[in-house]
ROROKOL-440684 format. One record per residue (C-alpha): residue in one letter; x, y, z. Coordinates in steps of 0.1 Angstrom, whole numbers, plus 5000, padded with zeros to 4 digits. Example, Ala and Ser with C-alpha at 12.3 -4.5 7.8 and 13.67 -1.06 7.14 Angstrom:
<sites>
A512349555078S513749895071
</sites>
This chain:
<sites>
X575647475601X578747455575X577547455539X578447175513X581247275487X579047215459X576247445473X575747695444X573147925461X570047985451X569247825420X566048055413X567848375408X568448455369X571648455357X573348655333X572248375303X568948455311X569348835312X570748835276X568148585266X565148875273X566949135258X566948935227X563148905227X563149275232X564549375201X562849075178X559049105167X556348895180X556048605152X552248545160X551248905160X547848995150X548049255116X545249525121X542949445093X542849715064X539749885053X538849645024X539249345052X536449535076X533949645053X534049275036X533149135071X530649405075X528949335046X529048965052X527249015083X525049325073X524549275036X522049515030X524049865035X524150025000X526650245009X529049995027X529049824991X529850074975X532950164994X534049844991X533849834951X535650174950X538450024973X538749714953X538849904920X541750184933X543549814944X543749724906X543749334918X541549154896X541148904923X539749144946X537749364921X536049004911X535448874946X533949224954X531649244928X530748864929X529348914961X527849204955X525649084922X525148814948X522648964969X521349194942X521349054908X521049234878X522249554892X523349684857X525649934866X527749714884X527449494862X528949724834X531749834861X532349504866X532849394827X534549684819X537349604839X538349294816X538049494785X540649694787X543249384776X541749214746X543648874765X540548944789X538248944765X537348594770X536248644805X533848954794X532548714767X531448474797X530148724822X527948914788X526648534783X525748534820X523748844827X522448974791X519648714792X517748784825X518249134822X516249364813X518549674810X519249894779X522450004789X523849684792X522849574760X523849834743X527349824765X526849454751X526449584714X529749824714X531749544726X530549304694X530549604672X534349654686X535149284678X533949254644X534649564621X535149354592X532649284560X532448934565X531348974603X528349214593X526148924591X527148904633X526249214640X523749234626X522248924644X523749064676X521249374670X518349174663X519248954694X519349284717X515949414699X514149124709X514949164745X514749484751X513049644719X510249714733X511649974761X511350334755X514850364763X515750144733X515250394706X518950474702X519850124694X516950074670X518350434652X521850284654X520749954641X519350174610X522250354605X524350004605X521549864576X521750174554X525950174558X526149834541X527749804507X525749654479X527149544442X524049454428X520649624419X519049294437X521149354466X519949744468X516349574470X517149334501X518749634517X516049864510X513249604524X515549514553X515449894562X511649934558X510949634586X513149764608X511450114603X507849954602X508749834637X510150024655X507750304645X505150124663X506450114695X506750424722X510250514717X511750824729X512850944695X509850774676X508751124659X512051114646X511950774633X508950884616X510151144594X512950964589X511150674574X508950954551X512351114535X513250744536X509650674519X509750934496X513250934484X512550544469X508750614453X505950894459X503250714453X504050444474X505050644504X501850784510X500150404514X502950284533X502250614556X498850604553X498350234565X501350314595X499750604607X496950454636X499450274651X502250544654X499550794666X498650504688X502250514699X502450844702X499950884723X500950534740X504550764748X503051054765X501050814791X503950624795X506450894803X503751044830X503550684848X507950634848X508950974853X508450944891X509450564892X513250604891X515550814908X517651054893X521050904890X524251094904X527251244879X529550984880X532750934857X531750794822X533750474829X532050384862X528850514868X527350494901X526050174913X522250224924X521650014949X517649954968X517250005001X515549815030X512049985033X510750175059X507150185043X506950585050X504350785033X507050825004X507750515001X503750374998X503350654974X506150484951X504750174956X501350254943X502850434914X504750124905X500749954910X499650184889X501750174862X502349784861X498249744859X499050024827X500849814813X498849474817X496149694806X497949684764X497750044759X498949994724X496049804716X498349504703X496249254689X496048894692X498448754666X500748994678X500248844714X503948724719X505349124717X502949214741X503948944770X507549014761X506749394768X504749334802X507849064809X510649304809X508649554825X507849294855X511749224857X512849604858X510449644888X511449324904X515049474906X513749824914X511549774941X513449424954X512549414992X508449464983X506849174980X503449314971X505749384932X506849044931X503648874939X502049064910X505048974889X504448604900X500448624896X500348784859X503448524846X501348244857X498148434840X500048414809X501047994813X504348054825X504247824854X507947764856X509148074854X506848234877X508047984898X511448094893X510348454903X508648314938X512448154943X514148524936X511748714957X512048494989X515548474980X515548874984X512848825012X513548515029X511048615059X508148695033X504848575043X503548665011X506048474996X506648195013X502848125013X501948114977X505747964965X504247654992X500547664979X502247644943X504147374951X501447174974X499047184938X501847064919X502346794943X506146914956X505346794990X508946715000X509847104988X506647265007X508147075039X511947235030X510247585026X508347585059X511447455077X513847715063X511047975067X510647865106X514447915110X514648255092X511448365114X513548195149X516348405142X514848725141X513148645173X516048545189X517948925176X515149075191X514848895221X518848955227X517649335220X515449385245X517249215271X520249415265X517749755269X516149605303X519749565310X521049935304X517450025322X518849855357X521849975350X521150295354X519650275389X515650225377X513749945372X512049905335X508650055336X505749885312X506550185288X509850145287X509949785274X506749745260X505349475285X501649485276X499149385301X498749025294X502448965299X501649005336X502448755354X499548585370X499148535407X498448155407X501747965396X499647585392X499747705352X503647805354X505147505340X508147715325X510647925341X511248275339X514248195317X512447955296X509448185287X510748465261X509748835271X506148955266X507049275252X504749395225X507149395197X507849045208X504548925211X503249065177X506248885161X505448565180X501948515168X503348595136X505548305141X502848065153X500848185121X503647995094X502947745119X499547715118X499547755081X502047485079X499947245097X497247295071X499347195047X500046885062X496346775067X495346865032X498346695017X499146395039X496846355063X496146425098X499146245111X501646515091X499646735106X499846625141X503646585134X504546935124X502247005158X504646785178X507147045165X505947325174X505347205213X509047145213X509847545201X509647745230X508248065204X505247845202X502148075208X499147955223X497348025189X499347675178X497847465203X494347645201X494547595158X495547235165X492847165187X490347305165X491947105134X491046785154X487746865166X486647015129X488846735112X488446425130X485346525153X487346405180X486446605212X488846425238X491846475212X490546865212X490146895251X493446745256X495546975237X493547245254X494547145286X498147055274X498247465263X496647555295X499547405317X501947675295X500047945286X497447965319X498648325326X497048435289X493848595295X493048535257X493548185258X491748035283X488748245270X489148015238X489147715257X486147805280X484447935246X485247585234X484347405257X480747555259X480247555217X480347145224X477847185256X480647065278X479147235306X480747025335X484547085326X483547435311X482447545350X485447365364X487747525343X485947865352X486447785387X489847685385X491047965366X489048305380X491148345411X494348305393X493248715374X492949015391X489749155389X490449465358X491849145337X489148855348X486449095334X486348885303X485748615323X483248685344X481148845313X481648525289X480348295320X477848535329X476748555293X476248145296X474648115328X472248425316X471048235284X470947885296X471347825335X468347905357X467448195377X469048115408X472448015392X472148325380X471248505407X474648375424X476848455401X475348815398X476348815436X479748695429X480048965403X478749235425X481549115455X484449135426X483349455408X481749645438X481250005422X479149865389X475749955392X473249695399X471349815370X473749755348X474249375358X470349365360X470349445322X472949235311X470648935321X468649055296X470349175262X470248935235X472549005204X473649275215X470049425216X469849625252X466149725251X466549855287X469150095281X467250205245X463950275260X464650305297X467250515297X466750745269X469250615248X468150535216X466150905223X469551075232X471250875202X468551015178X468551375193X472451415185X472151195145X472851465121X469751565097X471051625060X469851965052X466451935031X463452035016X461151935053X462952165080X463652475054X460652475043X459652465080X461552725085X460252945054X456852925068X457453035098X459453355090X457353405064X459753425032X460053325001X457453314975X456953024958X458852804987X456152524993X455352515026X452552215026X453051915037X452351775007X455751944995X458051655020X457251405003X458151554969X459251264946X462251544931X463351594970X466651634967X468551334983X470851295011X474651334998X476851065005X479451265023X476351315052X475350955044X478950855054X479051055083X475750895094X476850525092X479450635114X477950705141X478951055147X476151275136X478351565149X479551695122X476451775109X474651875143X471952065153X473352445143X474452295106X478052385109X480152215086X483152095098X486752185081X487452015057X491151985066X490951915102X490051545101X489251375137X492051215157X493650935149X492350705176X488750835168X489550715132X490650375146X488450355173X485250425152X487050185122X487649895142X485749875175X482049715176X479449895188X479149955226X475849935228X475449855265X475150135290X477450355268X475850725263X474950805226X477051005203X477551315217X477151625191X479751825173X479252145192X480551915227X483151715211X484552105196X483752285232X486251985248X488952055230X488752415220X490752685239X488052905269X485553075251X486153485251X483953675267X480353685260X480754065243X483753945224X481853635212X478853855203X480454075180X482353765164X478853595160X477553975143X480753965122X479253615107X477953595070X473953475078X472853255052X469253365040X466553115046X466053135008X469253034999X469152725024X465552605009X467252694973X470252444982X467752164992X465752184963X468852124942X469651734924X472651564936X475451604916X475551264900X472151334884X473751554860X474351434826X474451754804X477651994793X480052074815X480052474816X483552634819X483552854851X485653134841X482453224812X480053174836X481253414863X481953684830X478753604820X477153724854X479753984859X478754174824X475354124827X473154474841X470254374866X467454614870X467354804908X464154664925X463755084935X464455244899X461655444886X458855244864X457955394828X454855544832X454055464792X455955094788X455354784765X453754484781X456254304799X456853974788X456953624810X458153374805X457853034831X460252844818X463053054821X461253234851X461753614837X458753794848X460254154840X462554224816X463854574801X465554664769X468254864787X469454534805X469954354777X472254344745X470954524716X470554274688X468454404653X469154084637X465353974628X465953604624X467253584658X464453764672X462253444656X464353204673X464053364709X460053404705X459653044698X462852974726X460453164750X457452994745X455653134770X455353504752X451853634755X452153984734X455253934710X456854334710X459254354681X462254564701X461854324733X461754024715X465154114694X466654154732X465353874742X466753654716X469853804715X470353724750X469053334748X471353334719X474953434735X473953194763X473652914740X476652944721X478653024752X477052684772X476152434747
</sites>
């Protein structure tokens, strides 16, 4: 077939146009080419998104300042004072940069009149106070200054860092030039308040202020110096003393800072706690020393009462900014400002700390109960809501988190195990799907992290419903409950506090039963739950729907987690179904739970209170329990022990001598083993235990927390078992004889001597200095029991008070002095022949001891 002249070919083939056309685009740039973002650019998005990294920020002021941008330097530190306020060394940094060009001076002006009166820092007032001082150098503007430095004193004044700008504002009083002799006068009196004060307070440098103000004193008129000293002195020793308390509590409290330039020192920053043993440590310090304060060591009396709240203030502030992300500082900051009447601005504190805490309980609660008494309803609702969202977000983070680890779990070829994602056991799914109204997908993860933080969550709403009731009524109640039953991080807590509400509130028991059964239908698979609602149901003698919902609900467990179950309906039917009902359902029990003993269930019919007589007296129990309770070690069983080994004279051995009204009493450290429950420590064999071993943890917890198992559990078991379980084989029995030989044996005297002691808190007299005590015993000569007797001797003399029955010259210092030989005869009292030599010894002796202990 002949083609047409006009045929071109084939028009989808490029020609040479379009050739040159794409080596053009080649050679030009991309116009809508993405820049890579610089440094400054990333860390400003990080700390947008992250904005409590301490170090992030401070790159990012460091790159801002090396850009010499103003716009960037104030951006940078806006944001950063932004989410933590009066940070005053970036709030220096950040003023200092528009002091350099006195056309700048009016933006420093603005951003002094914006921080200096919230904060409570001495640096940047005295920053503040160069920078006036640097503005007005002439005579006329003294009269600013000087204002300026009474302004700054009343702020801060009180601060023990503040001692340089009240020696500086001295210095500036005593520079001024005076014409006249009344003008000397009002600068002489203007110097002595200024001294008066601030020698009064706990400067650092107030010993220097004092002798200052006595050259100062002296140089104008003797005899008045020594009154004006005279009547100042209590309360500077009270300062004084006020200082060296003071600089125990702080010197712990803040962190050394870094070297840094003098023109930008290092930001401090707080960080996010971890609440490790360091950090609890500081927190109690800061306690400790805020309670100091509130306490008015300076002993600042009434009139005076405005110093002392303007002291505990700007103490409150400088641990607000210290310790910004604990809540426990701000609450006390918030609970002493109202003490003091200060309602609005301890309101204005609750703002700032949730501000720096949005998901505070703490908080959030009392900012809402403050509000609800001053009848802010409207803001209590905007608080719970925000609150709510703040508390959803975190749930969501975490629920993306554990996801994305169940995620890298399958990835790499295993399934995720209980322990690896924290499933606990009541996040297992149950075998009945009637109560599965949600999917899989709808139903967040039941790890244990997310199920702690979800009852947390259903707590602000639980907490937010009582607001509602007591403020508006039971409709705003039930309305913030229609909420929650549209928030899928609704815990079953919600529904079973919202059923309560209207059962307690409105004695409405359909209302009650149907939200119940509404939180049945999503949470049937919680074992907890429908233990509440059977509990319920049989506190208002419901006992129709109580055994349906048994019946409905027992096959949908396993047997290990139905337990509950069958105890708490057991428990019922036990106490107030008849025998054969009973009878049954022991059957039933015996089918699900095949290896309990029938003696057990047998006994359970019949425990009341917790009171298992069966097991007690039966079984030996309460026998076994009081076999391994520790006995303190007393006057009964030493004395026991005395008279059968025959030692000791004068150890009473009657039994009149047990019930000795001076017996010595039981120490608390035994009593508090006792109340425990253990008795092991202080078993049979009266080993003590070590004092630096402390039982496990889950012991601790276990013995802290748990009730009593009563029921079929065997007693405590003694020390000696507890030790022999968890102590390495025992040698062999040679070895362990010769360790047992190797022993120290306390003498039975010595034990019967220890009971018959007081307890240390009877003891009111001197406290005797150790160190002369033990030199005292260590100088002193005791006669050998075996050395030879005199066969020509002086009467030996006795004495019961002081229980001496044999003393010899040689043992004693020689003393001739004859009035001190009186004074130990009548001391002795109990002297029948009175020898001259022996007496001397005798009262020399009585009379070292006296000086040394009394």
């Amino acid at each position: 077939m002949a083609e047409p002249d006009n045929f071109t070919g084939d028009q989808t083939q490029p020609s040479e146009e379009i050739f040159n056309a794409l080596e053009s685009m080649k050679n030009e740039p991309l116009a809508d080419s993405v820049p890579t973002p610089t440094e400054y650019d990333a860390l400003t998005a990080e700390v947008r998104e992250k904005p409590h990294n301490p170090d992030a920020w401070r790159r990012l002021i460091e790159l801002a300042e090396n850009s010499g941008e103003i716009e960037k330097i104030r951006a940078a530190f806006d944001a950063l004072l932004h989410h933590y306020p009066n940070t005053s060394s970036a709030q220096i940094r950040y003023i200092g940069h528009f002091l350099e060009d006195p056309s700048t001076f009016g933006e420093a002006e603005e951003l002094f009149k914006r921080f200096l009166k919230i904060s409570p820092s001495v640096d940047l007032w005295k920053f503040y106070l160069v920078y006036v001082r640097r503005v007005n150098t002439g005579p006329s503007t003294r009269d600013t200054v000087r204002k300026s430095y009474e302004f700054a004193l009343n702020h801060v004044g009180q601060d023990k860092d503040s001692g340089e700008i009240w020696r500086d504002y001295l210095q500036f009083l005593r520079s001024g030039d005076t014409t006249t002799t009344w003008e000397e006068q009002q600068k002489m009196d203007a110097l002595r308040k200024v001294y008066h004060r601030a020698v009064q307070i706990p400067l650092d440098n107030v010993e220097g202020l004092w002798q200052d103000l006595e050259a100062f004193e002296n140089s104008l008129n003797r005899i008045t110096a020594k009154k004006f000293m005279a009547d100042l002195s209590p309360s500077h020793m009270q300062a004084r003393t006020t200082l060296r308390q003071l600089m125990n509590h702080v010197g712990a409290l803040y962190p050394t800072p870094p070297p840094s330039p003098p023109n930008r020192p290092e930001i401090l920053l707080p960080s996010l706690p971890t609440f490790n043993a360091s950090e609890r440590m500081l927190v109690g310090k800061w306690k400790a020393y805020l309670k100091w304060e509130e306490s008015n060591p300076l002993e600042i009396e009434d009139k005076d009462r405005a110093v002392l709240i303007s002291r505990i203030q700007g103490v409150y502030r400088k641990a607000v900014i210290r310790m910004r992300y604990y809540t426990e500082i701000w609450f006390m900051a918030y609970t002493w400002t109202m003490s003091v009447g200060k309602q609005d601005e301890a309101m204005s504190i609750l703002r700032a700390g949730i501000e720096a805490n949005p998901s505070s309980f703490l908080l959030t609660f009392a900012y809402a109960e403050a509000q609800e008494a001053r009848k802010e309803f409207a803001d209590v609702h905007a608080t719970f809501d925000k609150f709510l969202s703040v508390l959803r977000s975190k749930l969501e983070a975490l629920e993306a988190q554990t996801k994305a680890v169940e995620l890298s779990i399958t990835a790499n070829g295993s399934a995720p195990t209980a322990s690896a994602t924290g499933v606990t056991d009541a996040g297992m799914q149950s075998t009945n799907t009637s109560f599965n109204t949600q999917s899989s997908d709808d139903k967040p993860p039941k790890t244990s992290e997310v199920a702690e933080r979800r009852t947390e969550y259903g707590l602000a709403y639980i907490v937010y419903m009582r607001f509602g009731r007591r403020a508006e009524g039971v409709k705003s109640s039930r309305a913030v409950f229609g909420k929650a039953r549209k928030d899928r991080w609704a815990p079953w807590e919600v529904y079973e506090a919202a059923a309560l509400m209207e059962y307690h509130c409105s004695d409405d028991k359909s209302v009650a039963s149907r939200i119940f059964e509404k939180g049945l239908d999503l949470f049937g698979d919680e074992i907890e739950y429908v233990l509440r609602y059977l509990g319920f149901l049989i506190s208002i003698n419901d006992e129709n729907n109580a055994r349906a919902l048994f019946e409905r609900v027992i096959g949908a467990f396993p047997p290990e987690r139905a337990r509950p179950l069958w105890e708490r309906w057991a428990r019922y039917e036990y106490q107030y179904g008849d025998l054969d009902a009973a009878q049954k359902l022991e059957k039933r029990i015996a089918e699900v739970f095949p290896t309990d003993p029938p003696i057990k269930r047998f006994a359970q019919r019949h425990i009341y209170l917790g009171t298992d007589a069966i097991a007690a007296r039966d079984l030996g129990f309460a026998m076994a329990r009081k076999a391994t309770t520790a006995q303190p070690l007393g006057r009964s069983e030493t004395a026991q022990s005395l008279s059968s080994t025959g030692g000791g004279g004068g150890g009473g051995t009657t039994s009149s001598n047990n019930n000795a009204p001076h017996k010595r009493p039981a120490s608390p450290d035994y009593r508090k083993r006792e109340e425990r429950g253990g008795g092991g420590d202080y078993s049979q064999s009266h080993k003590r235990a070590r004092p630096l071993s402390p039982p496990p943890r889950g012991e601790r917890d276990r013995d802290r927390w748990d009730p009593p198992r009563r029921r079929f559990s065997p007693g405590p078991q003694p020390a000696w078992e507890r030790e022999n379980r968890e102590r390495a084989p025992l040698p062999p029995p040679r070895v362990q004889q010769e360790r047992e030989e190797e022993k120290p044996k306390i003498p039975n005297v010595i034990s019967w001597f220890v009971g018959e002691l007081p307890a240390p808190a009877s003891f009111d007299g001197p406290v005797f200095r150790t160190e002369d005590l033990m030199n005292l015993f260590r100088n002193a000569v005791i006669p050998s029991s075996g050395r030879s007797k005199s066969p020509s001797g002086p009467t030996p003399l006795r004495s019961a008070s002081f229980g001496v029955s044999r003393l010899q010259a040689d043992a004693l210092p020689q003393i001739t002095d004859h009035t001190r030989a009186q004074e130990g005869a009548a001391l002795a009292g109990d002297i029948d022949t009175i020898n001259c030599d022996r007496a001397q010894v005798l009262a020399g002796w009585l009379s070292r001891s006296r000086q040394l202990f009394f």
